[in-house]
MIKELO-837134 format. One record per residue: residue number from 0; residue in one letter; x negated, y, z negated of N, C-alpha, C, O in turn; chain. Coordinates in Angstrom, 2 decimals, decimal comma. Example, Ala and Ser with C-alpha at 12.3 -4.5 7.8 and 13.67 -1.06 7.14 Angstrom:
BEGIN
+-----+---+---------+---------+---------+---------+----------+---------+---------+---------+---------+---------+---------+---------+---+
|   k | r |  n.east | n.north |    n.up | ca.east | ca.north |   ca.up |  c.east | c.north |    c.up |  o.east | o.north |    o.up | c |
+-----+---+---------+---------+---------+---------+----------+---------+---------+---------+---------+---------+---------+---------+---+
|   0 | A |  -13,19 |   -5,69 |   -7,80 |  -12,30 |    -4,50 |   -7,80 |  -13,20 |   -3,30 |   -7,80 |  -14,24 |   -3,32 |   -8,46 | A |
|   1 | S |  -12,85 |   -2,25 |   -7,08 |  -13,67 |    -1,06 |   -7,14 |  -12,90 |    0,03 |   -7,87 |  -13,41 |    1,14 |   -8,04 | A |
+-----+---+---------+---------+---------+---------+----------+---------+---------+---------+---------+---------+---------+---------+---+
//
This chain:
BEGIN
+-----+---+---------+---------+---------+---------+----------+---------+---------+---------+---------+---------+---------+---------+---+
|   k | r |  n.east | n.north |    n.up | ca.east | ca.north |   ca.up |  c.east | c.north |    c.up |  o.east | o.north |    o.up | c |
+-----+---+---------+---------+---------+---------+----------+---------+---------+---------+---------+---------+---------+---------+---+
|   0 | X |   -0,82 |   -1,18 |    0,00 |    0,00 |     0,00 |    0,00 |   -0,87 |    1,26 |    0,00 |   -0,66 |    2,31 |    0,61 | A |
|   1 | X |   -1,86 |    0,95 |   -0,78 |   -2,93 |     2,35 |   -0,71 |   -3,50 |    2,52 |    0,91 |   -3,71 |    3,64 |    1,40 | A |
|   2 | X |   -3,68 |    1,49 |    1,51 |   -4,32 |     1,68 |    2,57 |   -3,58 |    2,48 |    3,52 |   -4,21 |    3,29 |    4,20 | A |
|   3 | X |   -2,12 |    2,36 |    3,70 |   -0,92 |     2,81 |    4,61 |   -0,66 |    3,84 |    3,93 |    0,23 |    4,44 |    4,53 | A |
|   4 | X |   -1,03 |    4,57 |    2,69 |   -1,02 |     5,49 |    2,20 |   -2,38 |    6,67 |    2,75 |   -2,37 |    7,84 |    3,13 | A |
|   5 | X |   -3,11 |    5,95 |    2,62 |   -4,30 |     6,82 |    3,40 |   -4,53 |    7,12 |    5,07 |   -5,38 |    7,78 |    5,66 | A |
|   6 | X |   -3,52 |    6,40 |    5,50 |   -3,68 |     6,31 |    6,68 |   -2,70 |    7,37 |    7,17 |   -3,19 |    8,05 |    8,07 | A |
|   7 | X |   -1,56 |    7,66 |    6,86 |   -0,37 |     8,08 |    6,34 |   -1,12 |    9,44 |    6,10 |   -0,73 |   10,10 |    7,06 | A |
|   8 | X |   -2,03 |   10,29 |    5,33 |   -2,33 |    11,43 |    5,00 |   -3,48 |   11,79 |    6,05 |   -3,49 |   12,98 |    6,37 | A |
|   9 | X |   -4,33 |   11,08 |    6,58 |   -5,17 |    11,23 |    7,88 |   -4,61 |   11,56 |    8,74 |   -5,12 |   12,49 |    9,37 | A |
|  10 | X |   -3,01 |   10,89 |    9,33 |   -2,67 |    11,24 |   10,48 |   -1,86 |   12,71 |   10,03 |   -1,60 |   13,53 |   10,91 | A |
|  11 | X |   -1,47 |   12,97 |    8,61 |   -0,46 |    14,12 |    8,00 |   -1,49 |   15,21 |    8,30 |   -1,07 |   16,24 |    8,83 | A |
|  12 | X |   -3,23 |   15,04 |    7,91 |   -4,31 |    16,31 |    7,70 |   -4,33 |   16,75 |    9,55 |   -4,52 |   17,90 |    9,94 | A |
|  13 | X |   -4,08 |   15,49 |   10,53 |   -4,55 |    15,44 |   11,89 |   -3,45 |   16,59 |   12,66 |   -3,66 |   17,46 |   13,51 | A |
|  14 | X |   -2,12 |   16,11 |   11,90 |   -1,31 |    17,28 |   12,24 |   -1,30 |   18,53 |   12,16 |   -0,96 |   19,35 |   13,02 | A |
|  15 | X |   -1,72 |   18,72 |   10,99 |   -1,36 |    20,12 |   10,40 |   -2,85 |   20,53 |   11,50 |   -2,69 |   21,15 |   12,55 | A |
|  16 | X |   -3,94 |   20,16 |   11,13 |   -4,75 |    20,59 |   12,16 |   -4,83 |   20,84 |   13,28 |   -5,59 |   21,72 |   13,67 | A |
|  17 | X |   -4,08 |   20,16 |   14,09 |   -3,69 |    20,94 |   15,68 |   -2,41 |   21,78 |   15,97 |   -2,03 |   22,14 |   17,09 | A |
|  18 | X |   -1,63 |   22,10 |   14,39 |   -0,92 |    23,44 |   14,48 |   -1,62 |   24,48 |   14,17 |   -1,52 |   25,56 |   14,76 | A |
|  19 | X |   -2,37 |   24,26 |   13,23 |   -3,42 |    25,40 |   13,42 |   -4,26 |   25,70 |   13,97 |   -4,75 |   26,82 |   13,79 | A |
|  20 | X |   -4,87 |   24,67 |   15,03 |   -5,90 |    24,77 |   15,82 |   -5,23 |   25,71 |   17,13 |   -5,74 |   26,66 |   17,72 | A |
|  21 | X |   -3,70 |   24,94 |   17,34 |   -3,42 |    25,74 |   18,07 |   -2,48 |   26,52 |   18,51 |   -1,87 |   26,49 |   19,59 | A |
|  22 | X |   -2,36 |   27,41 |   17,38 |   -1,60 |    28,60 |   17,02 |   -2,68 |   29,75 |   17,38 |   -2,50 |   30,73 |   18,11 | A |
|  23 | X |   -4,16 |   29,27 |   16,51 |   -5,42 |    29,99 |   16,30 |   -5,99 |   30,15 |   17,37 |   -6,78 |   31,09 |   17,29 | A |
|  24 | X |   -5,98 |   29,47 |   18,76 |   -6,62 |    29,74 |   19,71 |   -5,77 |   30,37 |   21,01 |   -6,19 |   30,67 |   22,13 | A |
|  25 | X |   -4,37 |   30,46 |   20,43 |   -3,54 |    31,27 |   21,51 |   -3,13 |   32,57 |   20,79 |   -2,08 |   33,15 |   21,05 | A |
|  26 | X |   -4,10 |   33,05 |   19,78 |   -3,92 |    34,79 |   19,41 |   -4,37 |   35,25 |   20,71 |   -3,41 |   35,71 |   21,32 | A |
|  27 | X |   -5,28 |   35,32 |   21,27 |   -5,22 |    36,39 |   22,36 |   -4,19 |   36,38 |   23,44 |   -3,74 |   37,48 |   23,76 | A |
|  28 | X |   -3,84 |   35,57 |   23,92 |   -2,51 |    35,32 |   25,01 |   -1,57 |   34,83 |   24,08 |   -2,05 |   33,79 |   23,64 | A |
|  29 | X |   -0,44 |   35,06 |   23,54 |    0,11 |    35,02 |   22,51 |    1,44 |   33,36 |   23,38 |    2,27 |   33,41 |   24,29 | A |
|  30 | X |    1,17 |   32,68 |   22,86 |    2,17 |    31,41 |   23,48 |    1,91 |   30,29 |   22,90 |    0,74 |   29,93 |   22,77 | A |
|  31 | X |    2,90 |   29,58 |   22,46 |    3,03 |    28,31 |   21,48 |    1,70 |   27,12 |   22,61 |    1,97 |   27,09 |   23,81 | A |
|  32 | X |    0,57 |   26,37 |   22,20 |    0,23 |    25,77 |   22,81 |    1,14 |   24,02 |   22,94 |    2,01 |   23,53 |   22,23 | A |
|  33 | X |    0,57 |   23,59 |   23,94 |    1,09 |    22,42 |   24,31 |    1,01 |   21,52 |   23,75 |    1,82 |   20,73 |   24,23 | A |
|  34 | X |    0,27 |   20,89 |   22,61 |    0,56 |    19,94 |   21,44 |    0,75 |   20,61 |   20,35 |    0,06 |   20,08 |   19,48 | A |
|  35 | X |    1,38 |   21,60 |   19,89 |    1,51 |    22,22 |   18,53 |    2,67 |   21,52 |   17,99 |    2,82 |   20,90 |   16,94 | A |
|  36 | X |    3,58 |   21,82 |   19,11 |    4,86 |    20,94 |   18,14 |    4,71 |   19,24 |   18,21 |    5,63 |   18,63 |   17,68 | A |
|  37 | X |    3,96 |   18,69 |   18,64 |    3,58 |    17,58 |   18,32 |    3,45 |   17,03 |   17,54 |    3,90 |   15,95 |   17,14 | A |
|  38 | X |    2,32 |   18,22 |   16,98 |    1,20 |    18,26 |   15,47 |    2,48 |   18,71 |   14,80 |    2,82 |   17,56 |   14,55 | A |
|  39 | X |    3,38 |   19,36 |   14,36 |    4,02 |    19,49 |   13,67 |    5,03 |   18,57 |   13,30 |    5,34 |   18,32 |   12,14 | A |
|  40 | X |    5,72 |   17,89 |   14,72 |    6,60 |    16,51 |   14,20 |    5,40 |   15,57 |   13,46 |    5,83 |   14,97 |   12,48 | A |
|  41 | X |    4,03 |   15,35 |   13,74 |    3,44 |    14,24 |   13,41 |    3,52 |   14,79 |   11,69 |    3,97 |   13,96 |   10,90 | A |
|  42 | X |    3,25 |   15,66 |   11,35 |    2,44 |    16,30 |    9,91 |    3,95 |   16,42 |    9,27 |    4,09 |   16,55 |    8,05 | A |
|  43 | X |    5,17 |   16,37 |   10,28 |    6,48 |    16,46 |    8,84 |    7,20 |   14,90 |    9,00 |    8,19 |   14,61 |    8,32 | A |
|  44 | X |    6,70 |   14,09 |    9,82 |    7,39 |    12,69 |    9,70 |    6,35 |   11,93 |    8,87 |    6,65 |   11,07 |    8,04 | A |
|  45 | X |    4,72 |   12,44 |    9,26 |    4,24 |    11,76 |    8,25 |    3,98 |   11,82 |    6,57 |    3,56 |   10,95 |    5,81 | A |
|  46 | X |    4,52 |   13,57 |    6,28 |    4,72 |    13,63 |    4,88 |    5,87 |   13,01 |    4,36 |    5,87 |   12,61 |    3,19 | A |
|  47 | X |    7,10 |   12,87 |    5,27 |    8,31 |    12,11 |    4,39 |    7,77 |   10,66 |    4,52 |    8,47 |    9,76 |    4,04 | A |
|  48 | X |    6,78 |   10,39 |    5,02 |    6,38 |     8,99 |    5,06 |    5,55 |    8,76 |    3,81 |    5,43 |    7,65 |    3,30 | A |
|  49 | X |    5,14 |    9,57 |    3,48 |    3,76 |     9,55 |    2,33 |    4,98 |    9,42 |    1,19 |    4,93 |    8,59 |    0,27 | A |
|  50 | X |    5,95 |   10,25 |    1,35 |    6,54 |    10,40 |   -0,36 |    7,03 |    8,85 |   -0,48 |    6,89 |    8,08 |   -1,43 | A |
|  51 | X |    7,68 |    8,63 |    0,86 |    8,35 |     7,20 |    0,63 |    7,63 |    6,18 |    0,06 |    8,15 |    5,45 |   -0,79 | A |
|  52 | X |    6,26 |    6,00 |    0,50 |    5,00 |     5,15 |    0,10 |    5,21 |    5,68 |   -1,30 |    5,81 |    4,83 |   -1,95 | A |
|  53 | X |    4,99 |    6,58 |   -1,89 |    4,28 |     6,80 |   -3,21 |    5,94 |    6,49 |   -3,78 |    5,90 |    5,82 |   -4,81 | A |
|  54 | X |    7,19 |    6,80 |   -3,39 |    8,07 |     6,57 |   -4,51 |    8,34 |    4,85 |   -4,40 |    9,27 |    4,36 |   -5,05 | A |
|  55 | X |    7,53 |    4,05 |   -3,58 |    7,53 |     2,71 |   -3,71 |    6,65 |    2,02 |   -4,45 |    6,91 |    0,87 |   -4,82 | A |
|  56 | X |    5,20 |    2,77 |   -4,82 |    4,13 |     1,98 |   -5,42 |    4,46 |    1,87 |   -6,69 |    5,45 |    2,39 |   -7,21 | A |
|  57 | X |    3,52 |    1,07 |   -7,32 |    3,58 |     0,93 |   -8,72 |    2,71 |    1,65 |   -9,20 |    2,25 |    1,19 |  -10,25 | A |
|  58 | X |    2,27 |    2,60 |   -8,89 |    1,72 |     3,98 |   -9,51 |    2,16 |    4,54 |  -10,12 |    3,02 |    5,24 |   -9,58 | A |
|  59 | X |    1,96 |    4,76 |  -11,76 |    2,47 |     5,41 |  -12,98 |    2,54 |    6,43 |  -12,64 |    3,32 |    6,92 |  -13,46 | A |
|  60 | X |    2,07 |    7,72 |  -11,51 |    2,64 |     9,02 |  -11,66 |    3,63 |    9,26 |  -10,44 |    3,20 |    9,21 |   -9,28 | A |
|  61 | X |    5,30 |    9,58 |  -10,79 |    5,88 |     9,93 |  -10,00 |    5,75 |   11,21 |   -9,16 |    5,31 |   12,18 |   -9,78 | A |
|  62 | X |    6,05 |   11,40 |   -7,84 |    5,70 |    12,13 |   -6,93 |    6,35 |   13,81 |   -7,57 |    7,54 |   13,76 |   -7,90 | A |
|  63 | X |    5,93 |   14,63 |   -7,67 |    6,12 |    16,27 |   -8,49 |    6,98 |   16,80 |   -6,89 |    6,39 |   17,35 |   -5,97 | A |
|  64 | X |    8,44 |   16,46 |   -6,89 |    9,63 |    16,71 |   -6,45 |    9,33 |   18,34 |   -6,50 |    9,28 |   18,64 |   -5,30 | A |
|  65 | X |    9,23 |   18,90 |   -6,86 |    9,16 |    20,58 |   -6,74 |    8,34 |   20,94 |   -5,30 |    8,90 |   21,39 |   -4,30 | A |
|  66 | X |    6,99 |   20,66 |   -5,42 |    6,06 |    20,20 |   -4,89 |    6,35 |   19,96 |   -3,20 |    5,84 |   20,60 |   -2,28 | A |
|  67 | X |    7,22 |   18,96 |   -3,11 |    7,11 |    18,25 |   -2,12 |    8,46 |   19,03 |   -1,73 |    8,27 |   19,35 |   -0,56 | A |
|  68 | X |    9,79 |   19,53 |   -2,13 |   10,25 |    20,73 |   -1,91 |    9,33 |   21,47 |   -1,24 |    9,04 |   21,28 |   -0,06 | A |
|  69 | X |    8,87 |   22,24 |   -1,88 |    8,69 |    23,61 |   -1,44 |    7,51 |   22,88 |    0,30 |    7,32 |   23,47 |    1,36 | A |
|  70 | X |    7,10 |   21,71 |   -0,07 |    5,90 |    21,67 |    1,37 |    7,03 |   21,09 |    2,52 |    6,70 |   21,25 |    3,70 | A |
|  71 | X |    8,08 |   20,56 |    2,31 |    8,78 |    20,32 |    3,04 |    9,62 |   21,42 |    3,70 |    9,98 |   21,30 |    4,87 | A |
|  72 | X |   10,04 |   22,82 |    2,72 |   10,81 |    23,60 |    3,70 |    9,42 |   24,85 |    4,36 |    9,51 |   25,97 |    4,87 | A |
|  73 | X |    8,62 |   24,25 |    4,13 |    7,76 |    24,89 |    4,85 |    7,22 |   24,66 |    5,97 |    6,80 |   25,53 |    6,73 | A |
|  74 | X |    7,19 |   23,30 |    6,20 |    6,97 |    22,13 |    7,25 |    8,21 |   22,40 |    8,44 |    8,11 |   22,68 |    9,63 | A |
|  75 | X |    9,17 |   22,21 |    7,72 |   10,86 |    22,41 |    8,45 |   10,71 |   24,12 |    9,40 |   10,99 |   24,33 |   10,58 | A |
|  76 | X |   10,28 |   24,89 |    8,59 |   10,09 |    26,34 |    9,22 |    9,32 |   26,45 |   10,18 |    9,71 |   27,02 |   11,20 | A |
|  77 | X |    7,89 |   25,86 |   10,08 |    6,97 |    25,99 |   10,80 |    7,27 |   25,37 |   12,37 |    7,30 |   25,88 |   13,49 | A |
|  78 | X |    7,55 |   23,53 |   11,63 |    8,52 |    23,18 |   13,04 |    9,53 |   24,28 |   13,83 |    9,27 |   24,83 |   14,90 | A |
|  79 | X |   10,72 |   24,43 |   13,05 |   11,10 |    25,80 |   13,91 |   10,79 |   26,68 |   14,38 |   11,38 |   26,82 |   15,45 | A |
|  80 | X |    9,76 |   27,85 |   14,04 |    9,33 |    28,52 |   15,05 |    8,50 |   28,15 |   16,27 |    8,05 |   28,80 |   17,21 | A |
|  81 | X |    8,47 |   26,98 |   15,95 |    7,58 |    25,97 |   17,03 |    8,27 |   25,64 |   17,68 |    7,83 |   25,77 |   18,82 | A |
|  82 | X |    9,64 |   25,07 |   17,66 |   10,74 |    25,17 |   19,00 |   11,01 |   26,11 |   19,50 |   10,86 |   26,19 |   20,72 | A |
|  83 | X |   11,51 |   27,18 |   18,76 |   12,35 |    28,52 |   18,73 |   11,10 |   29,34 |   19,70 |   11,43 |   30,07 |   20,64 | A |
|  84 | X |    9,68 |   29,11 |   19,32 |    7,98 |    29,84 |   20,75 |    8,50 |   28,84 |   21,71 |    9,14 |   29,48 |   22,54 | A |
|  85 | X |    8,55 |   27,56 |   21,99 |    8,46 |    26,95 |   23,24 |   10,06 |   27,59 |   24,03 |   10,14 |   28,07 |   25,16 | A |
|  86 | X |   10,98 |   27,43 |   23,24 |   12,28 |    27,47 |   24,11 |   12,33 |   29,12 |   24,49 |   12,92 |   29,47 |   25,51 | A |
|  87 | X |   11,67 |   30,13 |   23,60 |   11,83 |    31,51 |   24,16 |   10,62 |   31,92 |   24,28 |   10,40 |   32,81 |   23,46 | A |
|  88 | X |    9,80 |   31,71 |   24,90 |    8,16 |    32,20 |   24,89 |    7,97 |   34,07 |   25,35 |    6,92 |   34,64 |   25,66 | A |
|  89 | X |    8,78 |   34,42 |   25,30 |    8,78 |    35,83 |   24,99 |    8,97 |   36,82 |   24,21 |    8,83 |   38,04 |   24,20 | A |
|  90 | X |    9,55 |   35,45 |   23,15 |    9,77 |    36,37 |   21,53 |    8,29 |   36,08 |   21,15 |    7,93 |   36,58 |   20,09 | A |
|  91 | X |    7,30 |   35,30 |   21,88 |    6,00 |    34,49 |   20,98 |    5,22 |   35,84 |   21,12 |    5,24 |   36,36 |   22,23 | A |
|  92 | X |    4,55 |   36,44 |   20,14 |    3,95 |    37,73 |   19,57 |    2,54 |   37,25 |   18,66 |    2,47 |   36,44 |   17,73 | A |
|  93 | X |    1,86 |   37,77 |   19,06 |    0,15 |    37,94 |   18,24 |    0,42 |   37,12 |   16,74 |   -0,01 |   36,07 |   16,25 | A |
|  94 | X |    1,69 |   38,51 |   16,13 |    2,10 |    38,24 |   14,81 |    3,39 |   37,08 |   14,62 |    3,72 |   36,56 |   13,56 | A |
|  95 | X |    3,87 |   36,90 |   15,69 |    4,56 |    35,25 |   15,39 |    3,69 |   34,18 |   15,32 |    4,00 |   33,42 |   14,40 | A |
|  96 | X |    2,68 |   33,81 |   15,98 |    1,65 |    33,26 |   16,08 |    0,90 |   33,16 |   14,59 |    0,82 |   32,04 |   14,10 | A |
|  97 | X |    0,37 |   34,26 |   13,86 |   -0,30 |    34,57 |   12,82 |    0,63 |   33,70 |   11,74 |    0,08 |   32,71 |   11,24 | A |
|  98 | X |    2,34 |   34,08 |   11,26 |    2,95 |    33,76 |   10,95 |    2,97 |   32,45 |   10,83 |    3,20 |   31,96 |    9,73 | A |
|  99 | X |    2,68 |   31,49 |   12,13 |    3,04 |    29,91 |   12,15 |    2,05 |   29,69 |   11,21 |    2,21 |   29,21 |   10,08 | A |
| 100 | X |    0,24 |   30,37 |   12,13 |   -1,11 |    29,67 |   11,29 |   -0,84 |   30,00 |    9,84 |   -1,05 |   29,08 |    9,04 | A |
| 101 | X |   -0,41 |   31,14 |    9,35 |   -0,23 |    31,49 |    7,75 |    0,35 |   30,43 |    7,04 |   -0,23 |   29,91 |    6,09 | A |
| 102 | X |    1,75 |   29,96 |    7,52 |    2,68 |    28,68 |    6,95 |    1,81 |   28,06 |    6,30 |    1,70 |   27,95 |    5,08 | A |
| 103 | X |    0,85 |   27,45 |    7,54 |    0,66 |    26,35 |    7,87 |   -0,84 |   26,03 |    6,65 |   -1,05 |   25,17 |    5,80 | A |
| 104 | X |   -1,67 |   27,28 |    7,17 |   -2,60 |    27,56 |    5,93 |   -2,25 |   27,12 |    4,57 |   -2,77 |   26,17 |    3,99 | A |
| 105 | X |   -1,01 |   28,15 |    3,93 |   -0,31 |    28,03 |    3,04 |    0,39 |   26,66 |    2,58 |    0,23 |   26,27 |    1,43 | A |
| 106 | X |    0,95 |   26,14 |    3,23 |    1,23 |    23,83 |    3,46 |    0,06 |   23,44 |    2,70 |    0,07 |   22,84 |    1,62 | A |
| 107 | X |   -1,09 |   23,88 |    3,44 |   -2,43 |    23,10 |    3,33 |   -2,75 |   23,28 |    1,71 |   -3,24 |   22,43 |    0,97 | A |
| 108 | X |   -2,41 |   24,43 |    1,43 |   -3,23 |    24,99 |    0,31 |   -2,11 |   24,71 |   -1,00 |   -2,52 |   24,61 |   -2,16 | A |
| 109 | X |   -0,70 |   24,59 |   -0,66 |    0,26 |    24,13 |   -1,58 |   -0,30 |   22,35 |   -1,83 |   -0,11 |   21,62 |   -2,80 | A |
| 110 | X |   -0,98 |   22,11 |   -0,63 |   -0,82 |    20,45 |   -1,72 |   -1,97 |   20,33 |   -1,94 |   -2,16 |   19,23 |   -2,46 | A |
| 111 | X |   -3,25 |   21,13 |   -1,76 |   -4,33 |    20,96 |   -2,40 |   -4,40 |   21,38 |   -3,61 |   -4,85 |   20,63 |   -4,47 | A |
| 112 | X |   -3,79 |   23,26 |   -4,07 |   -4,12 |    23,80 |   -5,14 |   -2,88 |   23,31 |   -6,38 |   -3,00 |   23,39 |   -7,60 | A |
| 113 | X |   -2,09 |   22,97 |   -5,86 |   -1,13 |    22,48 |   -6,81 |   -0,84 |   20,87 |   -7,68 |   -0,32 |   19,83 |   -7,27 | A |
| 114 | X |   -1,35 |   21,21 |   -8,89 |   -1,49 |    20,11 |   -9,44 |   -0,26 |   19,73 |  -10,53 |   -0,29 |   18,65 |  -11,13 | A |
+-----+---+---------+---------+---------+---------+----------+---------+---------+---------+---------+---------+---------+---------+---+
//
């Protein structure tokens, strides 16, 4: 179970990394790139995958539900403006762009700094 658990957060870190990779490299021409929402279905199917793993193990600490709130409607948002740039790529702006990478930063840093 640990193993499908780790495997499970590799492919979750792989996501979030090519929404930010490429949010971050279309600031100058401002437009959702072509695997972003990819990386974003991969990084929010594979976090409801992680909780499911951990609320199945026999691991004495239950999963901090607040936590996984708040990274989930952040995940959910990010996905959305990630449809909402591809389907209208003329609302997509320098600072919509900034906005996604910020989320997404912010995701990263909610499940690292929060203990």
């Amino acid at each position: 179970m640990e193993l499908l658990k780790n495997i499970l957060v590799v492919l979750h870190l792989i996501g979030w990394a090519i929404v930010l990779g490429g949010t971050l490299t279309h600031l100058r021409t401002p437009k959702i790139a072509v695997g972003v929402l990819h990386g974003a279905l991969t990084a929010l199917v594979t976090g409801i995958l992680i909780v499911g793993v951990a609320e199945m193990s026999d691991d004495l600490r239950d999963p901090d539900m607040a936590k996984i709130a708040v990274k989930l409607t952040v995940a959910l948002v990010v996905t959305a403006l990630v449809v909402v740039g591809q389907r209208r790529p003329e609302k997509v702006t320098t600072g919509y762009l900034a906005g996604i990478a910020g989320l997404t930063a912010a995701n990263v840093a909610v499940a690292v700094l929060w203990h």
